[in-house]
N, C-alpha and C positions, 0 to 999 in steps of 0.2 A: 504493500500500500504506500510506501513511503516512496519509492521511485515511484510512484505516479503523480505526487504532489508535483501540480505545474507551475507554481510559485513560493517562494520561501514560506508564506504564509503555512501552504498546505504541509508543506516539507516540515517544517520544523512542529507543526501540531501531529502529525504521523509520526515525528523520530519522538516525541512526547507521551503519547501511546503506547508506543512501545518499551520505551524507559520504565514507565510508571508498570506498566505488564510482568516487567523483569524486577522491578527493585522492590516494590509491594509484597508482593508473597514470601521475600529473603527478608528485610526488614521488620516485618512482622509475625514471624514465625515461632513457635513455642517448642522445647524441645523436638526438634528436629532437627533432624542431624546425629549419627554417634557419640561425637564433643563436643557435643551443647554444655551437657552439666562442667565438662572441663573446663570450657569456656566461663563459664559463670561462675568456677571456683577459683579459676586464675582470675579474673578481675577483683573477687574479694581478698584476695591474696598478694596484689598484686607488688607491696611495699615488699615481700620477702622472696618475690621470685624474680631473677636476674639471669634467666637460659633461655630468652625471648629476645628477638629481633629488636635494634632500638623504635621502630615506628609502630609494630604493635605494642611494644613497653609503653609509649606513650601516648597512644589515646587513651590505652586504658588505665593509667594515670592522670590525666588529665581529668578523666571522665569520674576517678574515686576522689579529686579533689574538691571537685563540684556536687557531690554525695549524687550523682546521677544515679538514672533506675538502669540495671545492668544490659536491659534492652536497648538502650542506647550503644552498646558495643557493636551490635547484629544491625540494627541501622546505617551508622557509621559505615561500618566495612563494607556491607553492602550497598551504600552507595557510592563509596570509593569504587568497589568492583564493577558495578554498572555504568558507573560515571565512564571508567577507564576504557570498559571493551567498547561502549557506544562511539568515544571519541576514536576509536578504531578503526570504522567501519566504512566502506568503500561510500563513496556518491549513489554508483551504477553498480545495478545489483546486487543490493546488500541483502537481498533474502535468501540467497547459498551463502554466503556468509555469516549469517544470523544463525540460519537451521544448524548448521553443523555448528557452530559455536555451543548453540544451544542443547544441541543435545550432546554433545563431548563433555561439558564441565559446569553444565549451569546445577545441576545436583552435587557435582564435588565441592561445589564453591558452596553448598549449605553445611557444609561439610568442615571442609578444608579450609577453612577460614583464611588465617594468613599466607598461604602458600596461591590458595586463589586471587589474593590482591598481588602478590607477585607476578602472579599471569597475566593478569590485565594490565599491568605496567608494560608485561614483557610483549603483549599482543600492539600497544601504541608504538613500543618502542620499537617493532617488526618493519612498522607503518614507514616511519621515520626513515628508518635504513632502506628500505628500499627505495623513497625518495632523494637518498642521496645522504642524508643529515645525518654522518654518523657521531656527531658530538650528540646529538639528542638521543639517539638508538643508547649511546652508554651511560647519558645521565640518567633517564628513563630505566634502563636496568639495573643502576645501582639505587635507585628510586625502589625496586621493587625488590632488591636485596634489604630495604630497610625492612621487609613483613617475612621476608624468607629468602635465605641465603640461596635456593636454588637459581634465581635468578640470574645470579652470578655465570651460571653454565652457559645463558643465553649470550652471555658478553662475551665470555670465550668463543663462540661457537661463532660469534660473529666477527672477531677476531682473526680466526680461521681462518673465515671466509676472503676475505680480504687480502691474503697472501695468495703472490701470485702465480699460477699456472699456466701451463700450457695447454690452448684451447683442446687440443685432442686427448689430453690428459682428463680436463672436467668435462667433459662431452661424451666421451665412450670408456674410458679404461678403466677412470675409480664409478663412474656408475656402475660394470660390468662387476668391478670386483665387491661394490656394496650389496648387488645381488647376490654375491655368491655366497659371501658371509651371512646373509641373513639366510639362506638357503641352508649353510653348514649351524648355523645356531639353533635353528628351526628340529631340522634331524637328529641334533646331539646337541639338545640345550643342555642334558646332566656333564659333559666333558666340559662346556664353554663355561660353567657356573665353578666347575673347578679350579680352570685355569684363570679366573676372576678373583677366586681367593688369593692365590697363589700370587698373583701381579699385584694384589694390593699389599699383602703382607711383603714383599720385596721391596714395593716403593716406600716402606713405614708408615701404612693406615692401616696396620694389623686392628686400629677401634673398630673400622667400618667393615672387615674383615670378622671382627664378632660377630655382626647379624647374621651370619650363615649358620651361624650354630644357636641363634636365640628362639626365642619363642615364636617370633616375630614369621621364623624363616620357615613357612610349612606350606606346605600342596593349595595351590589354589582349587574351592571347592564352590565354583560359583554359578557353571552351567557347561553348556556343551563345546565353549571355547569356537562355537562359528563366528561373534560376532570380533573375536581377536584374530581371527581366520579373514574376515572380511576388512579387516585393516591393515592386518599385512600384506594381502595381495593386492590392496588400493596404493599402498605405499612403493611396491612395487612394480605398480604400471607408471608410477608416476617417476619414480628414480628413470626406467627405462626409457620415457620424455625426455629424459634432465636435458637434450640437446634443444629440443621445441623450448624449454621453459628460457633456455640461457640465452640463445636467441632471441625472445621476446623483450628479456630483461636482463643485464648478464647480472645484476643484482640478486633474481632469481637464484644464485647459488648456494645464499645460507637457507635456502626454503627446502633445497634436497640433501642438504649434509642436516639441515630440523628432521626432515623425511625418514633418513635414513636412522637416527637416533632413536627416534619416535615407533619405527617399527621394531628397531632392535630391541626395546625395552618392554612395545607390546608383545612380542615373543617370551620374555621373561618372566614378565606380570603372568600369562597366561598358565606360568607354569610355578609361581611363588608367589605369595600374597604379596611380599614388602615391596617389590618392583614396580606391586598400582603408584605408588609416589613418583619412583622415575620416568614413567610413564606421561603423567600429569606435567612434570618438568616441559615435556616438547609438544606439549596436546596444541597447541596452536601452528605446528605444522600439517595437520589434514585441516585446520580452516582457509591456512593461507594457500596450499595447493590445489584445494576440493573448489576455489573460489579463482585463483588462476587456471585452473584446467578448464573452466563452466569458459570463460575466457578465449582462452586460445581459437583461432580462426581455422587452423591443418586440422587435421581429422575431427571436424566439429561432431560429427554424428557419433562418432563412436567413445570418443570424450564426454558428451553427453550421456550416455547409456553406461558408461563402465562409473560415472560418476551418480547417476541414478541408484544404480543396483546399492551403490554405495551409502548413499541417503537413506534408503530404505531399510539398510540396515541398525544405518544409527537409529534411524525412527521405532525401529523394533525393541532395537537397545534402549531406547527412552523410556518406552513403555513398561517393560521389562522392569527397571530399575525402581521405576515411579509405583511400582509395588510395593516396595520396601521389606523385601522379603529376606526374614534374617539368611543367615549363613552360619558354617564354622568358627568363622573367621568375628562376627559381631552383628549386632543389630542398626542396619543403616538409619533407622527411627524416622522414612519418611512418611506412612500412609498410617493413621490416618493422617492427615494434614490440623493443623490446629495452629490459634493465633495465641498472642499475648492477651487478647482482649478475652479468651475464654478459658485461662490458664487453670482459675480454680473454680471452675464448672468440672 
């Protein structure tokens, strides 16, 4: 509806709409979410915990110095979160855009709190770099390192990017060999997981090298792994473009080295619970590919349809989630749905 608005007038009351669509239900929600109650025990807490991000440290100081109602944290962040992905969001055709955003992370972000304001930093700051501005791509990311250090990865990763190569190098040899790897990860993720321990305890992050052995680290138990099936081979028709995308844009190349990350980790996830996080890390690379691919002009018809099939699964996956149907692993606590205004009803 919002690309149809044929004057600012209509435009800016439709991206209004939509805003209010998206930050209302996050804003005003009542236990919902698994870390809700966490959340609300870190804000009364908040003078004695010191192992938070400084920018979530400090709303929610701010917010205990004002004796605010702790609702006010869930507002806040979620309008920071909406604020951020909206100012994201293309002119022309923001509804592939929207959809896949929407159904990738707009339920983790009830969730995930500070990790999802990270995202949405890191989704403006995508924006940025691809128009050139890579002073604002890294403020924006360290912007979003203030709620969650992962953000940080974004910076590197675009970093990366920017070191330069030879065209037939990004265009056919490391696309061919990021196939491969996710191909060898995919068939023997138990080997690849080994040799993950193994590299981190050598480079001296034997800490992060514990979660293989913690609690944390156990069998994902969460359905029939098609819908992690349907994003690895999305990610991988889109790596096998990486020539169409870099010709389009040659910017376009932190979008397939996001791509290629994003499917490596959904491989992981699909096979360990704790890798849903790293996963989340790169979730903004099928919004920016699912939404350049709708794009591209060469093979529109079949771009289209490989990218449909793809929609439809997230939409399934939406549905799916918007159950809230426990697991092994914990109770996602979304359905029923309930506000602050009926908390003690």
């Amino acid at each position: 509806m919002r690309d149809k608005g044929k004057g600012s007038l209509e435009y800016n009351t439709f991206t209004l709409m939509a805003f209010i669509i998206i930050f209302i239900p996050a804003a005003l929600r009542f236990d919902i979410g698994t870390d809700f109650s966490e959340y609300l025990f870190l804000y009364k807490n908040i003078d004695h915990v010191y192992w938070i991000e400084p920018g979530f440290y400090l709303i929610n100081k701010v917010l205990r110095k004002m004796n605010a109602d702790p609702q006010w944290i869930f507002i806040i962040t979620s309008f920071i979160f909406s604020a951020a992905i909206f100012r994201s969001y293309p002119r022309k055709n923001a509804w592939v855009f929207h959809f896949i955003l929407i159904a990738t992370i707009w339920f983790f972000s009830l969730n995930g709190i500070r990790q999802a304001l990270a995202i949405g930093f890191c989704l403006l700051a995508i924006v940025r770099y691809l128009d050139n501005k890579l002073l604002s791509f890294i403020i924006l990311t360290i912007i979003g390192s203030l709620f969650h250090t992962s953000s940080l990865v974004i910076t590197l990763v675009g970093l990366i990017a920017l070191i330069p190569i030879r065209y037939s190098l990004k265009a056919q040899i490391l696309p061919g060999i990021f196939i491969v790897l996710l191909a060898i990860t995919f068939l023997a993720v138990t080997i690849v997981l080994n040799y993950l321990e193994q590299i981190l305890n050598l480079i001296g992050l034997a800490k992060y090298s514990g979660y293989f052995s913690s609690s944390h680290f156990k069998a994902t138990n969460i359905g029939s792994g098609l819908g992690s099936l349907a994003k690895i081979l999305f990610s991988i028709y889109i790596i096998f473009n990486t020539k169409l995308f870099i010709a389009f844009n040659k910017r376009y190349w932190l979008i397939i080295l996001l791509v290629f990350c994003y499917a490596f980790s959904t491989i992981l996830a699909n096979n360990i619970i704790v890798f849903a996080r790293m996963q989340y890390v790169f979730s903004m690379a099928p919004i920016f590919s699912g939404y350049i691919l709708y794009n591209l002009k060469t093979n529109q018809k079949l771009n289209h349809s490989i990218l449909s099939i793809f929609m439809l699964f997230l939409f399934f996956a939406f549905i799916k989630v918007s159950f809230g149907t426990k697991t092994t692993y914990g109770d996602p606590k979304l359905n029923p749905y309930q506000t602050y205004y009926n908390k003690n009803n």
